[in-house]
C-alpha positions as CSV (number, residue, x, y, z in Angstrom):
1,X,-35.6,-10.6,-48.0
2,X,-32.0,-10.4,-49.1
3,X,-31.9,-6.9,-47.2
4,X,-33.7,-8.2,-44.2
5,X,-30.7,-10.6,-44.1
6,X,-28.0,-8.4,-44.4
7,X,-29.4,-6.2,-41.8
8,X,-29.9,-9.6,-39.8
9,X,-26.6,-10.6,-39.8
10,X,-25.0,-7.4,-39.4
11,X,-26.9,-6.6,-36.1
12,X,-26.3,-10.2,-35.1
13,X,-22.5,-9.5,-35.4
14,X,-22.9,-6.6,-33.5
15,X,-24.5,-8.2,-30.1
16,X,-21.6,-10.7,-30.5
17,X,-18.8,-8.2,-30.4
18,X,-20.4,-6.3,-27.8
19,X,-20.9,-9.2,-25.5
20,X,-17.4,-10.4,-26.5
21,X,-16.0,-7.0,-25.4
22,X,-18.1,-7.0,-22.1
23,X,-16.8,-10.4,-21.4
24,X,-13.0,-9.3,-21.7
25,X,-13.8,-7.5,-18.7
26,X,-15.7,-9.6,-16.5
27,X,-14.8,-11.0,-13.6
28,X,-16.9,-14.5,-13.1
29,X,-16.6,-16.1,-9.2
30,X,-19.3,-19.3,-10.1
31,X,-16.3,-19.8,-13.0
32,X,-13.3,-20.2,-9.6
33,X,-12.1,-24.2,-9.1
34,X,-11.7,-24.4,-5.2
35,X,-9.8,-27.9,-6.4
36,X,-6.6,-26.3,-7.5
37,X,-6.5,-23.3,-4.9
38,X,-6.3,-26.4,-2.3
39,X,-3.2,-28.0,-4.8
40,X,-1.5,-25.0,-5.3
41,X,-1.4,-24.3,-1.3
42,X,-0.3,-28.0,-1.1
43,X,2.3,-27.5,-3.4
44,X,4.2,-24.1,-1.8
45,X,4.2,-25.6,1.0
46,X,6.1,-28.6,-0.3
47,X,9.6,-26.0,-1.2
48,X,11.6,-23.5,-0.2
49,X,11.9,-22.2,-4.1
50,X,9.6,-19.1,-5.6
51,X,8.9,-19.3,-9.0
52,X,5.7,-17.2,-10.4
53,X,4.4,-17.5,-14.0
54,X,3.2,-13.9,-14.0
55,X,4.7,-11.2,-15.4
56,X,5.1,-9.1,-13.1
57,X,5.1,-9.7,-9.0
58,X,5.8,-8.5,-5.4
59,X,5.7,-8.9,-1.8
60,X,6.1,-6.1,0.4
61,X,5.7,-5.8,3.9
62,X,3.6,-3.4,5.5
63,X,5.1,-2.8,8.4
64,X,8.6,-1.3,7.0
65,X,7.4,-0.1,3.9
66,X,9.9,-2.7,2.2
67,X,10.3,-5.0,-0.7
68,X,10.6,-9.0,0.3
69,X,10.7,-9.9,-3.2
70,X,9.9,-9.1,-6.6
71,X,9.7,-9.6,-10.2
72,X,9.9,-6.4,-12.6
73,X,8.4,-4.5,-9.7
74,X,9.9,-1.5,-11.1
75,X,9.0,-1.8,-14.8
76,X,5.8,0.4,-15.4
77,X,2.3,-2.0,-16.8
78,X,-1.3,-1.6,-17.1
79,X,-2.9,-2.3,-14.2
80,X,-6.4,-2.8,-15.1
81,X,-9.5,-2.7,-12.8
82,X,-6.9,-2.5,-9.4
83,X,-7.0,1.1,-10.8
84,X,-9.8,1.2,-8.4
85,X,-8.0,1.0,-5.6
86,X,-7.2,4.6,-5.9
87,X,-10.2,5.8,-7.2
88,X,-11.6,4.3,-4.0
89,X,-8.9,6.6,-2.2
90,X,-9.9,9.9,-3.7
91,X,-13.5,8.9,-3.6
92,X,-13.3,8.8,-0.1
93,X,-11.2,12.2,0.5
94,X,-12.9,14.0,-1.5
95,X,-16.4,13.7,0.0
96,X,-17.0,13.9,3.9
97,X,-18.4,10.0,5.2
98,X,-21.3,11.5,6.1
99,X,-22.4,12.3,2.2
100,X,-21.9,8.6,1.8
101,X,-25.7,7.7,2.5
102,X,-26.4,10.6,0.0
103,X,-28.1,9.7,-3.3
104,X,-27.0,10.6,-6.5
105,X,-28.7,9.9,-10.2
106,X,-27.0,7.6,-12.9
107,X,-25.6,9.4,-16.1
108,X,-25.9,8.3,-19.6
109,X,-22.0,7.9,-19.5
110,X,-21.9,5.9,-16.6
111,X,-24.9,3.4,-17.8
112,X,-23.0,2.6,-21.0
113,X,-19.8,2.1,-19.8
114,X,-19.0,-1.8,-20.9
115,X,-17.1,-4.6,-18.9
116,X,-17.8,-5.8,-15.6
117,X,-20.8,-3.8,-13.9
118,X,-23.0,-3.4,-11.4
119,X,-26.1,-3.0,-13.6
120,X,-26.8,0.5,-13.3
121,X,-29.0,2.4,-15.7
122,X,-29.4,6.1,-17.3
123,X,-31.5,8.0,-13.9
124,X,-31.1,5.0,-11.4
125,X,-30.3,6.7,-8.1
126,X,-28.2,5.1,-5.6
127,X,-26.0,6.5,-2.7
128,X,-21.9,6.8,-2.9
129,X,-21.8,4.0,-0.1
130,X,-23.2,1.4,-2.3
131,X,-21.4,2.8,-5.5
132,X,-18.3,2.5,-3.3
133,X,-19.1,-1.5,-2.8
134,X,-20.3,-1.9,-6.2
135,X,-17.0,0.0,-7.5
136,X,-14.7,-2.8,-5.1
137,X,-16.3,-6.0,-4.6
138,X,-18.0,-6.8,-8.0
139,X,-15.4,-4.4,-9.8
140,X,-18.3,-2.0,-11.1
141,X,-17.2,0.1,-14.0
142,X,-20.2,1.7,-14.3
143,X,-19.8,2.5,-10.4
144,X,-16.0,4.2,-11.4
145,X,-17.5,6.0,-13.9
146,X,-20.3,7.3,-12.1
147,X,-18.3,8.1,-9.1
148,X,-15.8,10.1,-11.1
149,X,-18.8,12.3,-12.7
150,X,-20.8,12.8,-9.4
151,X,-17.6,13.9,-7.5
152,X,-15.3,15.9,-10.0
153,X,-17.3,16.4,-13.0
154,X,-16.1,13.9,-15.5
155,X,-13.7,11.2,-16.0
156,X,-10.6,13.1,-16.8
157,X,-11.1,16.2,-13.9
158,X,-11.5,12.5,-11.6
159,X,-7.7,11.3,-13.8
160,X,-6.6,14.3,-12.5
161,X,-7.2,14.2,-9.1
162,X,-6.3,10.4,-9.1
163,X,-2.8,11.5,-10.7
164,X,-2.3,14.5,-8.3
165,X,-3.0,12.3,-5.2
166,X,0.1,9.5,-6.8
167,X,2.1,12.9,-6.7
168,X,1.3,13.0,-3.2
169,X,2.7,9.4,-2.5
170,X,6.0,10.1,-4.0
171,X,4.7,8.2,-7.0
172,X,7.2,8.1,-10.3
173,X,6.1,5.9,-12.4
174,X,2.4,6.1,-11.9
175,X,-0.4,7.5,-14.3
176,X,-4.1,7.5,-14.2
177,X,-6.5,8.1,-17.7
178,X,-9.7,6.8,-16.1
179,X,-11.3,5.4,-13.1
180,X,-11.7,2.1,-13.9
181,X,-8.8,0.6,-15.5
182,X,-9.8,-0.2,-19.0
183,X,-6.9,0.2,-21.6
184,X,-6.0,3.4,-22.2
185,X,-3.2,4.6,-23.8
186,X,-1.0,6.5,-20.6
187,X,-2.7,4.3,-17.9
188,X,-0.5,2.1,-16.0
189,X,1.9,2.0,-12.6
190,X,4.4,-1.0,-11.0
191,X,3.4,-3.9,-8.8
192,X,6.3,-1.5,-6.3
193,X,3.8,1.9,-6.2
194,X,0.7,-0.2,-7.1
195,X,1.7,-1.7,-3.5
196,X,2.3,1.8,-1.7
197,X,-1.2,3.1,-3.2
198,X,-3.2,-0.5,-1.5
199,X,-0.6,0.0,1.4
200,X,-1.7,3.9,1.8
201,X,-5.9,3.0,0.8
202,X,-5.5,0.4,3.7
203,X,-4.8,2.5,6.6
204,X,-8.7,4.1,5.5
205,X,-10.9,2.0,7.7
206,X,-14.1,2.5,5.5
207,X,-12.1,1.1,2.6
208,X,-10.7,-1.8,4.9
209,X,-14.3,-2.7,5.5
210,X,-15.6,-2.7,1.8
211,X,-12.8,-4.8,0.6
212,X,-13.2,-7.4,3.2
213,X,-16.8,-7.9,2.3
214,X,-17.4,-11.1,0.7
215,X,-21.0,-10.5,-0.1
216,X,-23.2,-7.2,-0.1
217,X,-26.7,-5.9,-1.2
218,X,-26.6,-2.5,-2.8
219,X,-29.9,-0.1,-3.8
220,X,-30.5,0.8,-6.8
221,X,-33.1,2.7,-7.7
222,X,-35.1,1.0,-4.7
223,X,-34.0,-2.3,-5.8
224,X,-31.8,-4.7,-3.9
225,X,-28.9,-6.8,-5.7
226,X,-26.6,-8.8,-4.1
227,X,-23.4,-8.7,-5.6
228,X,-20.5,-10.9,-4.2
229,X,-16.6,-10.5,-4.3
230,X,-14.5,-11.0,-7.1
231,X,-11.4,-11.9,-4.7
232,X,-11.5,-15.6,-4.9
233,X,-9.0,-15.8,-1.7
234,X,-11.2,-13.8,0.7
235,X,-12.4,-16.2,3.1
236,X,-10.6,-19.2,1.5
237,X,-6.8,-18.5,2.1
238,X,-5.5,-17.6,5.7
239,X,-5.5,-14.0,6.7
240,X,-6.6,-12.7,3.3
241,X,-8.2,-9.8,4.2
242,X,-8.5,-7.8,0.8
243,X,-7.8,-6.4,-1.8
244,X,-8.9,-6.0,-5.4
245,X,-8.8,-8.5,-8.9
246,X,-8.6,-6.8,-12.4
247,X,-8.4,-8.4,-16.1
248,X,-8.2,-6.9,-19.5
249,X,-6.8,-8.0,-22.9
250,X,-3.3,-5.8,-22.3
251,X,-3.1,-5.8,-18.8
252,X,-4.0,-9.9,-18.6
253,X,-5.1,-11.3,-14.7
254,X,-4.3,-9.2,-11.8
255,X,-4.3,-9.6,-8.4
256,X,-3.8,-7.0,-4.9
257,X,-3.6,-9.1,-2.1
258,X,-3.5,-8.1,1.7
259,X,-2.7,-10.9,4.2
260,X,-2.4,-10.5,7.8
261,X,-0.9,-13.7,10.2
262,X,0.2,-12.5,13.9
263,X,1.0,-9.0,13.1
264,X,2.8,-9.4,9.8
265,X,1.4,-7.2,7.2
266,X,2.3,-7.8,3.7
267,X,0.6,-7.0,0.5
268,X,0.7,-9.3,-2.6
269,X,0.6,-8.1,-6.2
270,X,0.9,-10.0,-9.6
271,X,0.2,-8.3,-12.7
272,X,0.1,-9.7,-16.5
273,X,-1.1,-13.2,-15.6
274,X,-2.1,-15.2,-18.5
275,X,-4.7,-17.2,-16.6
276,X,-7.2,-16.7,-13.5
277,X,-5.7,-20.0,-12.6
278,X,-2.0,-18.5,-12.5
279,X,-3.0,-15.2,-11.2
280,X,-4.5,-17.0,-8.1
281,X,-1.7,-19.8,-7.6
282,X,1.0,-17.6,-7.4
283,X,-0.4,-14.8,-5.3
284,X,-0.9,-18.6,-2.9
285,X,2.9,-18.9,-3.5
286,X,3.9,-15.5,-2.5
287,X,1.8,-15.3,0.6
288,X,3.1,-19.0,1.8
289,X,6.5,-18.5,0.9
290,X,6.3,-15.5,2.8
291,X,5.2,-16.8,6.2
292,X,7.2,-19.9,5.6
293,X,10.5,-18.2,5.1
294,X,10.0,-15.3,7.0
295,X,9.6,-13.5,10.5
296,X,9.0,-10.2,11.6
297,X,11.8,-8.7,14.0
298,X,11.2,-6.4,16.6
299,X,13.9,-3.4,15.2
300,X,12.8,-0.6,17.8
301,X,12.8,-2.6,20.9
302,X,16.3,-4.0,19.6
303,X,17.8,0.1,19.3
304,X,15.7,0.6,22.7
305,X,17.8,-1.9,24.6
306,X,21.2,-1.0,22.5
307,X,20.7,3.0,23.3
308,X,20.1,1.7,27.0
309,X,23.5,0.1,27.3
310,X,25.0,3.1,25.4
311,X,23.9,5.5,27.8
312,X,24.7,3.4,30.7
313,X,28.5,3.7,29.7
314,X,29.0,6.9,28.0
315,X,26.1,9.5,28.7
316,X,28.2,10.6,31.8
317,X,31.4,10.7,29.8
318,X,30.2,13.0,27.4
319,X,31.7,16.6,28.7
320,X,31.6,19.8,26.7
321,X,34.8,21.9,27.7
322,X,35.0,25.5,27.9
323,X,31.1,25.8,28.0
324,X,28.1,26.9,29.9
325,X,27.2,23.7,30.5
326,X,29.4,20.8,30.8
327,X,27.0,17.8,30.2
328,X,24.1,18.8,27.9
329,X,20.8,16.6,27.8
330,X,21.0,14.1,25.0
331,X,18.1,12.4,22.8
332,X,17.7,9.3,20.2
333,X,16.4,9.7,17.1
334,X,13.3,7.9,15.4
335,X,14.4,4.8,14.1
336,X,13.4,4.1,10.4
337,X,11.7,1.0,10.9
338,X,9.7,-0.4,13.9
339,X,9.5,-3.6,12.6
340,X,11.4,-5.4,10.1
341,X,11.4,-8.8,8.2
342,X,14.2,-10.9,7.8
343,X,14.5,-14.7,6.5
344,X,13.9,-17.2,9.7
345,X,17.6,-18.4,9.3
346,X,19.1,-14.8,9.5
347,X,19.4,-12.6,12.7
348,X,19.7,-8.4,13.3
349,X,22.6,-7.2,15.3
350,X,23.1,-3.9,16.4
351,X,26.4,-2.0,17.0
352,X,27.1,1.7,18.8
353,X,29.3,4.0,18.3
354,X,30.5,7.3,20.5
355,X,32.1,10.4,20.7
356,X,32.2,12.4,24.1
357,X,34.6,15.1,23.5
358,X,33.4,18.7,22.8
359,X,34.5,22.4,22.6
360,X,32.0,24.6,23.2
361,X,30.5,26.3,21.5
362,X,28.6,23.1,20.8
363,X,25.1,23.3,18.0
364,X,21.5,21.6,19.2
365,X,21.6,18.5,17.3
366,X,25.4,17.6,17.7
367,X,25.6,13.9,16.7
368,X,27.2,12.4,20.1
369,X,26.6,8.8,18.9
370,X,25.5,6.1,16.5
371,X,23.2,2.9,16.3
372,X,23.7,0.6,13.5
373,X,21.2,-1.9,12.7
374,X,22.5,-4.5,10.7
375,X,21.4,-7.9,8.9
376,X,24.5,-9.9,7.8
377,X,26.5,-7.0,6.0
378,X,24.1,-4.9,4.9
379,X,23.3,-2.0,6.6
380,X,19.5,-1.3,7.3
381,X,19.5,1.8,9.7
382,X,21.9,4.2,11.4
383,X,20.2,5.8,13.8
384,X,22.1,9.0,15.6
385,X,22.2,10.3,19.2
386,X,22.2,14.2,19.4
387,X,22.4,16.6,22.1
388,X,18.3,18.1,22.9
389,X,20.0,21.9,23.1
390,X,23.2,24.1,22.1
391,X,25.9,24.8,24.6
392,X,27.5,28.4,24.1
393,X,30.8,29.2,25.1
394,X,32.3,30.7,28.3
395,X,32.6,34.4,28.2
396,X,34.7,36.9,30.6
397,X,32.1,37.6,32.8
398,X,30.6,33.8,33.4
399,X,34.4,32.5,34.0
400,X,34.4,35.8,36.5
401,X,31.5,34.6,38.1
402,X,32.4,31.4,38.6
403,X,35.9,32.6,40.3
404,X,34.0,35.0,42.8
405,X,31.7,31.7,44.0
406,X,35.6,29.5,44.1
407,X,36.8,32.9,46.5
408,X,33.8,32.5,48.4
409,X,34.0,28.7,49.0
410,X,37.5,29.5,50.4
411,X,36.9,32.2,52.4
């Protein structure tokens, strides 16, 4: 009996530790308060201030690839399960979307993996579209896993291509050990290139779709499930449109939000939340303090008008002496930003420079004149005029030739 006890108790211990560990990694929507989202929109609204209780936090804007504020954006964190936001990425460039109604078969890896799941087991078959749901909108690690195995083999050939697409991006501080985000030792990124990655998985219209899904019923194994977001401001907060929650003991409450109001894109991240609670209210604050503060300006249309007037006084001043050609054809350059944001209280001004006297012979590409675009005194783009092609220097015979058609004009 004593034995019989022991074993009782140890196995009992067991079940708790594994349901203890499953729970660190679950994300529970019947456990979100709609009471408090409603205060904490109240209260942003109610100041100009931004103060966030996470650890770690950003806004960037979409359209200009900038930073509108931040909070250690830079400093390199675990990230948990928003790790699936790239896995969603390669996922969906390494297979054509027409293998995505293809089915494949559950490993024995994937049906153990713990945390949050979608409930698959060891042989269940089920196609990459629905694993793709199940990976994003009930944060499936058992869908990550399984993905990763089904497309490159195993977990760490999946890593691999994960990291080699964040080389892609430009990524520095950036490094993937598996697909689903759970601690690792040598997983983690910044809320700055945790942005880029949802910025770059965004412009993916299949993954635009998933992550906008509030609710979805997935097959497996010829049995329908509905599973349901873990975004608790999909649907509830104006203009949410995506993107991905994440929780585990080291990384703490995370949050990748995409919010759209009248053209302004801007992507929301906080990281190292001690609370679902906090995670939530100050991903509210940085998406109201945003649209409250902020507008988006029109940069290109601005250089458009500025490069009109520019031309309008000096394009037919611009003279090239002693060459072929006395007025070559002249171009602007792309501007760095179409669209910018700037505080509501603050205004872009734009300034020109020009320079219209040449020797010949003159290079394709000579800089003939600037565009400054500026916010207060900080610079944000110079954009340059250039001449479209080269102008080569008058030779013997061309300044003979043009004296025999002088002689004949006399004569």
């Amino acid at each position: 009996m004593k034995i019989k006890k022991i074993l009782s108790t140890i196995l009992l211990i067991v079940l708790l530790s594994i349901n203890l560990t499953t729970f660190a990694y679950t994300e529970d929507p019947d456990e979100w308060d709609y009471v408090w989202l409603d205060e904490a929109i109240d209260e942003v609204k109610g100041t100009n201030e931004l103060k966030v209780l996470s650890k770690v936090a950003i806004i960037y804007d979409r359209n200009s690839g900038t930073v509108i504020w931040g909070k250690n954006e830079d400093v390199p964190v675990p990230m948990a399960s928003t790790t699936k936001i790239m896995t969603a990425i390669v996922m969906l460039e390494q297979i054509e979307i027409e293998r995505l109604n293809e089915e494949v078969i559950v490993s024995k890896e994937a049906a153990n993996t713990i945390g949050s799941r979608l409930g698959l087991h060891t042989g269940d078959k089920i196609t990459y579209n629905d694993l793709l749901y199940g990976l994003m909108i009930c944060s499936g690690n058992d869908a990550a896993v399984e993905i990763a195995i089904s497309i490159a083999g195993s977990v760490e050939n999946f890593a691999n291509l994960m990291n080699q697409k964040a080389k892609e991006l430009g990524l520095e501080n950036t490094h993937f050990v598996t697909p689903h985000g759970l601690d690792r030792d040598g997983h983690y990124t910044t809320a700055k290139e945790l942005a880029i990655i949802t910025d770059y998985a965004l412009k993916n219209p299949k993954i635009v779709q998933v992550v906008s899904t509030r609710e979805y019923t997935v097959n497996i194994n010829g049995n329908l499930k509905t599973i349901t977001n873990t975004n608790e401001l999909l649907g509830y907060l104006d203009g949410v449109n995506g993107v991905k929650t994440g929780y585990t003991s080291k990384a703490g409450r995370c949050l990748v939000t995409s919010v759209t109001r009248d053209d302004f894109d801007i992507i929301t991240v906080v990281l190292g939340a001690d609370t679902r609670k906090i995670r939530t209210q100050d991903t509210i604050k940085l998406v109201e303090y945003t649209y409250k503060n902020y507008k988006l300006i029109n940069i290109q249309e601005l250089v458009n008008t500025e490069y009109e007037k520019w031309c309008s006084i000096n394009e037919k001043r611009i003279t090239v002496y002693k060459g072929t050609k006395k007025r070559p054809p002249i171009y602007l350059e792309q501007s760095k930003y179409s669209k910018y944001p700037i505080r509501k209280n603050e205004n872009i001004e734009t300034e020109s420079t020009a320079n219209t006297r040449f020797e010949a012979p003159l290079a394709q590409d000579t800089i003939v004149g600037t565009i400054t675009v500026s916010k207060g005194t900080e610079e944000i783009d110079t954009i340059q005029i250039k001449t479209k092609e080269e102008v080569a220097r008058k030779g013997v015979i061309y300044y003979f030739i043009e004296m025999m058609q002088l002689l004949k004009f006399i004569v």
